[in-house]
Structure formats: C-alpha cells, structure tokens
C-alpha positions as CSV (number, residue, x, y, z in Angstrom):
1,X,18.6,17.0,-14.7
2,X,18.3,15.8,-11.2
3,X,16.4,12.9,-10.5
4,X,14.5,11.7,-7.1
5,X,11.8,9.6,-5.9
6,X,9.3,9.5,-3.3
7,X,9.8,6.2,-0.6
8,X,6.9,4.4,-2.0
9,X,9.0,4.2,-5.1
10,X,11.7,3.1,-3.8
11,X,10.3,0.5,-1.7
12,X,8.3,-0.4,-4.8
13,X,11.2,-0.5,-7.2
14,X,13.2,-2.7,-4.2
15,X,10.2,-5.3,-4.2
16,X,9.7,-5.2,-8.1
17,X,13.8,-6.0,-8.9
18,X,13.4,-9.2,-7.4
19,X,11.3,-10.3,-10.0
20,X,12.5,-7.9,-13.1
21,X,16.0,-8.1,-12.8
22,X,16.7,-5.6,-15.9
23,X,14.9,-2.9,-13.8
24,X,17.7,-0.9,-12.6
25,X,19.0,-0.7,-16.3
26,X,15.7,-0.4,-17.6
27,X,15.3,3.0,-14.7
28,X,18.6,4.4,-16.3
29,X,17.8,4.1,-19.5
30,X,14.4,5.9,-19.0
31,X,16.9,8.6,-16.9
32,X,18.3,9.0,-20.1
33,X,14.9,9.8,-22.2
34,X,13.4,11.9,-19.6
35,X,17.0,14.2,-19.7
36,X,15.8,14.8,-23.7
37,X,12.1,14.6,-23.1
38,X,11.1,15.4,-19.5
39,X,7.5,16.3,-20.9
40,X,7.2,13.3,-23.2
41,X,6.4,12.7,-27.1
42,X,3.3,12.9,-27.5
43,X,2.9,8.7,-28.0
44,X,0.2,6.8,-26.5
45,X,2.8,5.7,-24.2
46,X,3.0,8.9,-22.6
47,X,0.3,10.5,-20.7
48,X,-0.1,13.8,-19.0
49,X,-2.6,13.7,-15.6
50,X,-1.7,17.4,-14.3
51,X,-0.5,20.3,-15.5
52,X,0.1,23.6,-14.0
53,X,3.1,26.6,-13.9
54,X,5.2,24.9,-11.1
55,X,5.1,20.9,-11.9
56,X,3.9,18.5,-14.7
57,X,2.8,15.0,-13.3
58,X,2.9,12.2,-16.4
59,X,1.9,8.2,-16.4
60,X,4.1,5.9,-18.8
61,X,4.5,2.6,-20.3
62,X,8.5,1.5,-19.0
63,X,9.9,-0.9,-21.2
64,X,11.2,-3.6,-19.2
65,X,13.7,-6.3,-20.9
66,X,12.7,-9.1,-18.2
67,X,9.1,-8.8,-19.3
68,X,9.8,-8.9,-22.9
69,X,6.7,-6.3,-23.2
70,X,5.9,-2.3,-21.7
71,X,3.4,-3.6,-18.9
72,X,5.2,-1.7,-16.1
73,X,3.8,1.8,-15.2
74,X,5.6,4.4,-13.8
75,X,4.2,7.9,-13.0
76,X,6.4,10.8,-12.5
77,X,6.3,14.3,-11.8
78,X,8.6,17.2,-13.3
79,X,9.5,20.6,-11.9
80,X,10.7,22.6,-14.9
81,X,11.8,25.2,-12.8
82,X,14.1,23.4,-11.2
83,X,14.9,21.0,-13.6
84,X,14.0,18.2,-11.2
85,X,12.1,14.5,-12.2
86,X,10.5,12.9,-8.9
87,X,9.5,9.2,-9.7
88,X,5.7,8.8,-7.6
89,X,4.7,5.1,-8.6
90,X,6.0,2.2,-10.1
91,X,4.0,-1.0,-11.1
92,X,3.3,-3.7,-13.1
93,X,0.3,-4.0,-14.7
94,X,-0.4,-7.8,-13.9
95,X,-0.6,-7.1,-10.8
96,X,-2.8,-3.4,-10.1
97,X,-5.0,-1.6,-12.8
98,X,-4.7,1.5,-12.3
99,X,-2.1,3.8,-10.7
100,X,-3.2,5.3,-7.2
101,X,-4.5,8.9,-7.5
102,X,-4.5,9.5,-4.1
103,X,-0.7,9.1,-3.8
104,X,-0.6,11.5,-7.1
105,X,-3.2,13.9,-5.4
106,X,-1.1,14.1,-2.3
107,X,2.1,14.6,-4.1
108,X,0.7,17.4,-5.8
109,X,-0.8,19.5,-2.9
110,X,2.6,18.8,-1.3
111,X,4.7,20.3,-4.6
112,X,2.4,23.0,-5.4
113,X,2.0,24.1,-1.3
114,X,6.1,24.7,-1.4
C-alpha cells in the first residue's frame, strides 16, 4: 500500500505534533490498519463521505496517546485501483467541528478528473 498526503496535511500534521507528540506513531500505526482495512470496519468510528468506481473518501476517529482520547479527525481518500491512501485533513476536534468539505470536494473533482 502506498501512502500520501495532500500539503494541507502535512502542514497540518507539522503544526498539530507540537502539541501531540505521539502523532507520528499514532500516523504509523493507523498506516498499519488502513494496509488491512483501507475501506474500514464498519464502527462508528469510521465513516464513508464518497463513494464511486475510482476512489473512496472516509472520515475517522485517530486515536492519539497524547490526548488519552480519539478526538483527532482525519479524513482520507483511497484509490483501490492503485492501491494508494492520500491523507486530505487532519484535526483535532477541540479546536474545529467539522471537517472542511470544500477541501474534500476539491480533492475529489481533482481524483476523479485524472
């Protein structure tokens, strides 16, 4: 499985570490569910947004050890025909509501237009 992400996220994920120091780890071990369950498991922790032929776009709860809870967010999209996960948005809950579906809209005309 190859995994990428869009700059938002990284700049996001960059800004975020500061204050959640386990959230590299916490990145790899999701790496490491998403390699067994790209499309997730059906929890309430997992939630579809789009779905079409080409690319699958999901919101999660991420786990994160510094926050003792699951109030970080992380939306990603996955390309089963290439066998590709792109992270779109990272955040914590505290601090934004909702995750942006402009930024997911925009990724999606972009995946689905190539």
């Amino acid at each position: 499985m190859q995994f990428d992400e869009i700059p938002s996220f990284s700049k996001e994920l960059k800004r975020l570490q500061k204050r959640y120091r386990s959230l590299p780890k916490d990145i790899l071990s999701l790496k490491s569910l998403l390699e067994r369950q790209p499309e997730g498991n059906e929890s309430r922790h997992w939630r579809g947004l789009h779905k079409s032929e080409s690319l699958a776009v999901f919101k999660m709860r991420l786990a994160c050890a510094s926050l003792h809870s699951s109030d970080m967010r992380l939306v990603y999209a996955y390309h089963p025909g290439d066998t590709k996960i792109v992270f779109i948005e990272l955040y914590f809950k505290g601090d934004k509501a909702n995750e942006d579906r402009e930024l997911i809209k925009e990724y999606i005309l972009r995946a689905e237009e190539t």
